[in-house]
N, C-alpha and C positions, 0 to 999 in steps of 0.2 A: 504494500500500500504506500503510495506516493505521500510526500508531504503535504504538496497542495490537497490531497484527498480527506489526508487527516485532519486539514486547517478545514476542512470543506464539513467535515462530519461535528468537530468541536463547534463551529459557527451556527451549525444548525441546531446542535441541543442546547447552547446558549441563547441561540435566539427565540427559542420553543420555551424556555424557562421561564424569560422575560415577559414575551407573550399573554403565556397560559397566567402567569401572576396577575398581570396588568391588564388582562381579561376578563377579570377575575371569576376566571373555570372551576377553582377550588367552590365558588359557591354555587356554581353552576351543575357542580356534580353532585351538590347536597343537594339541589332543588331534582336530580336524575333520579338518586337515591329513594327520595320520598318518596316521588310517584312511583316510583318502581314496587316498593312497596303495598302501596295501594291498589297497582293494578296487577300484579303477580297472581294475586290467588282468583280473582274474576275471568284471568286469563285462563288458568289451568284448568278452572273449572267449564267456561267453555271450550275447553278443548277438548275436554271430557266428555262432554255430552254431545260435542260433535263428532269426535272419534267412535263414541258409540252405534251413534244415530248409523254412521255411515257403514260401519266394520260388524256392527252386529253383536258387538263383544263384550261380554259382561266384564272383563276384568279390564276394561278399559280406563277405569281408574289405575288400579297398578300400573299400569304400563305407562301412561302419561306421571304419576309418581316417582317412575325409576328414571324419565329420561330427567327429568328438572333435578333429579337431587345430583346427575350426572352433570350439573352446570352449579349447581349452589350448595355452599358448605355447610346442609342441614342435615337434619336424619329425616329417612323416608316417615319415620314415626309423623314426627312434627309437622311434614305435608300432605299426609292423610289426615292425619286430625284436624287440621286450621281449613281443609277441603270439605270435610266432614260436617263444621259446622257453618262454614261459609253456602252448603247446597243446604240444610236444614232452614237458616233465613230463608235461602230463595224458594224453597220451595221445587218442585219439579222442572227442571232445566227444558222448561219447553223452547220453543222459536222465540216466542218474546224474550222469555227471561237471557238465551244465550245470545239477542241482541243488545238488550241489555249490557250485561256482561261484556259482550264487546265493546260497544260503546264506553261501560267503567275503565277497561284497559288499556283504552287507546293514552290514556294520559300520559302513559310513561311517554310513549311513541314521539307525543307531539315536543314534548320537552326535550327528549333527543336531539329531534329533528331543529328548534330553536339553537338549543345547544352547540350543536355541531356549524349549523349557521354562523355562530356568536365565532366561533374558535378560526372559522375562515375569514372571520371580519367581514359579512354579508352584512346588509341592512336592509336591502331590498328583497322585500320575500315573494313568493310565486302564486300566482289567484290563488283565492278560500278553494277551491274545489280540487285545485290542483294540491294544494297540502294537505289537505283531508285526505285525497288518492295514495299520496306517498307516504300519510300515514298508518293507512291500510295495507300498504302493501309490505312497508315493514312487518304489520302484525303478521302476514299471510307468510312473509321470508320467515323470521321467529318461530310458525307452525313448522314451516317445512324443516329447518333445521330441527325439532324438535324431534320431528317426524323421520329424521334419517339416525338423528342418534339415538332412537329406540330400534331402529332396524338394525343398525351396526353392533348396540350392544345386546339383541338377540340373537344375531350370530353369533356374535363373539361366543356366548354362552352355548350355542348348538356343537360348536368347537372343541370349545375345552370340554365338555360332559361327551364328547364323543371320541370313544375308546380305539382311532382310528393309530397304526402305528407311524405312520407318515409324519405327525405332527410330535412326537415323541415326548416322556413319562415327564418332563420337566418344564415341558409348555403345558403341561396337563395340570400340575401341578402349583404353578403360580409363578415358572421361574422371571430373571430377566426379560428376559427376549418376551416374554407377555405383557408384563407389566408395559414394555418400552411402547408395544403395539398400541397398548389401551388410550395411555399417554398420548403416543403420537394422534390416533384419532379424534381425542376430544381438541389435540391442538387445532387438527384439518377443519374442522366443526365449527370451531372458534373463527379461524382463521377465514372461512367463508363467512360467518356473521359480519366481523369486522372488513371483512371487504366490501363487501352489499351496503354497508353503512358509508365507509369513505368515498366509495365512489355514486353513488346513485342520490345519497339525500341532502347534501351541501346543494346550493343554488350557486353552481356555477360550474366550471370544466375542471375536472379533475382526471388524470392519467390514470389508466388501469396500472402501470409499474410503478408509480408510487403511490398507489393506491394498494397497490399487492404490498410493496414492501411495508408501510404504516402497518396496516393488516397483519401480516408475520410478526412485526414488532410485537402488536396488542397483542397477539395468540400465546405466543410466549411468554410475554411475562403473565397474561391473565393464567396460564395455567400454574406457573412458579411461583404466584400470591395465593391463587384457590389452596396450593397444597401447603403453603407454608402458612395460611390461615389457618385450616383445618388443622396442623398439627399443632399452631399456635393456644387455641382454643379447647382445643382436647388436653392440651398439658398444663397452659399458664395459665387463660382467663379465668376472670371473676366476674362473667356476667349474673350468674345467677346468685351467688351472694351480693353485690350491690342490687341491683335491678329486680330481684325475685323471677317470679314467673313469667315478666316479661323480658327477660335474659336473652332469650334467644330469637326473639325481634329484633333487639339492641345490638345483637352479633349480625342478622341478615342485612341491619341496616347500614350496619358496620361495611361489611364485604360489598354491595353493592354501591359503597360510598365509594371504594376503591377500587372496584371494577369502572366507574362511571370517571375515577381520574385517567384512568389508564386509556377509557377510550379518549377524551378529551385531548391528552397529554399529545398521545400518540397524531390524532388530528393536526394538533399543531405541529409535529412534526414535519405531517406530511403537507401544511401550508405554508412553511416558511423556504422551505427546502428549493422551492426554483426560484424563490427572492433572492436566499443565500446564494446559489451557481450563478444567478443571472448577473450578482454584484461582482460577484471572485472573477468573472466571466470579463466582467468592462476594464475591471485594474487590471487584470493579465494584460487585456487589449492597451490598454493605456501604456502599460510596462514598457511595452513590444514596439508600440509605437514613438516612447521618447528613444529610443535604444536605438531604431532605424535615423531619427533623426539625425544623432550624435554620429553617428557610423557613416553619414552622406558629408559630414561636414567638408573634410577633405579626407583625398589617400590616404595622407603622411596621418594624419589627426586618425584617423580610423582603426591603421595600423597601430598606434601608440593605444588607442582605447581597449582593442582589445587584449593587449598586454600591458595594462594598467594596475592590473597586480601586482605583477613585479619591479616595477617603477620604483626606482631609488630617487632621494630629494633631487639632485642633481636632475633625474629623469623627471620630474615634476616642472622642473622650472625652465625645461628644456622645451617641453609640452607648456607651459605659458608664455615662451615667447614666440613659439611656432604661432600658437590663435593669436599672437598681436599681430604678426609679419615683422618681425624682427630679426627668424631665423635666418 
């Protein structure tokens, strides 16, 4: 990696730092946090009762349970129970209520979408019908992600429970090479959410390769904080001695505060980044071009410049009476 590459890489997480502060994203992803909150369990629950409606499937609870706790550092206990009683208020998830429900969890949606606006420095937003659409259609992205990491991780499971010897006793059994699989696929997962975000719902032109690349960034660390949360939580916290029984709200709302930097952060990475090239881009040009000047002055002048290095005083004053016409 070249120097200029690395001045190019330092400039950009400085100028993202700067930004995201001066943007102020850190309140922006508490206000993500909220709603996310809020609209989390109206979401899951329609998803439930439209996973059913369509698949037929009575354990369609489970199965929407097992892919969300594969994104949130909960126990599946605590998202069947808060599901539990969140469908006993509504009542039978008919058509109305699961528009409802929709309609409750678009909230997070639209606050992303302002969010990520904010983080490219947008101000002009796109007709009411057109961000209500692109609200929507995050929700519909979100199912379908949902809906591939339950297919992936029911493979996975048809897999490892199958006594096949091709795949052998220590993939069977939980080795590395599983574990890394599992990993890697919730990153892929991720990494498509976070893409579909940087590039589609900003109000404005955004590259698919830095839009891939922000995206990889997010993937990555969101999976290295989901585990280093959950092990954080499992060993050190004290949500439920200060906070009681609402501890592990406090923790959700925790995790999604810092899921919701990380998309933020990572955004502004990926908006300052042709600022930064386009700037490094004009002083190189700049560089290059006093450099050609100096080099046309004359031969002899040209010749002396670019062994100016090694110029002795002597050589220095030799080279200033040459530019008077003295020589």
């Amino acid at each position: 990696m070249t120097a200029r590459r690395l001045l190019t890489v330092a400039d950009v997480i400085k100028g993202a730092v700067n930004e995201f502060l001066a943007d102020n994203c850190p309140h922006l992803a508490g206000a993500i946090s909220y709603y996310l909150l809020l609209s989390l369990f109206p979401l899951v629950l329609a998803a439930i009762s439209i996973f059913g409606l369509i698949m037929k499937d009575p354990s369609a609870a489970a199965k929407v349970t097992e892919a969300v706790t594969d994104f949130l550092p909960v126990s599946a206990d605590f998202v069947e129970g808060t599901i539990l009683a969140v469908s006993r208020s509504w009542g039978a998830a008919g058509i109305i209520a699961t528009i409802g429900l929709i309609w409750a969890g678009m909230t997070v949606f639209n606050a992303t979408r302002k969010s990520l606006n904010t983080a490219w420095g947008i101000k002009q937003p796109r007709p009411f019908f057109h961000e209500r659409s692109m609200e929507f259609l995050m929700m519909i992205g979100f199912g379908a992600l949902m809906l591939m990491s339950l297919g992936l991780t029911t493979a996975f499971k048809i897999i490892r429970e199958a006594s096949l010897p091709v795949f052998g006793e220590r993939l069977m059994d939980g080795s590395l090479l599983w574990h890394s699989a599992v990993i890697a696929t919730s990153v892929f997962i991720a990494f498509l959410g976070f893409l579909f975000l940087y590039k589609l719902v900003p109000n404005t032109k955004v590259y698919w390769r830095h839009a891939a690349v922000g995206a990889l960034a997010a993937a990555v660390l969101f999976e290295i904080v989901k585990n280093l949360f959950v092990w954080f939580v499992g060993n050190f916290a004290t949500y439920n001695i200060v906070y009681g029984s609402v501890g592990v709200i406090i923790a959700l709302m925790t995790w999604a505060y810092i899921s919701a930097v990380i998309l933020l952060f990572c955004a502004k990475l990926i908006s300052i980044y042709p600022r930064v090239r386009s700037a490094l881009a004009t002083e190189a040009l700049a560089e290059e071009t006093t450099k050609e000047k100096l080099l046309r002055l004359t031969p002899s002048a040209s010749m002396i410049f670019v062994n100016m290095s090694s110029l002795t005083s002597g050589g220095v004053g030799a080279l200033r009476r040459l530019m008077l016409g003295k020589g």
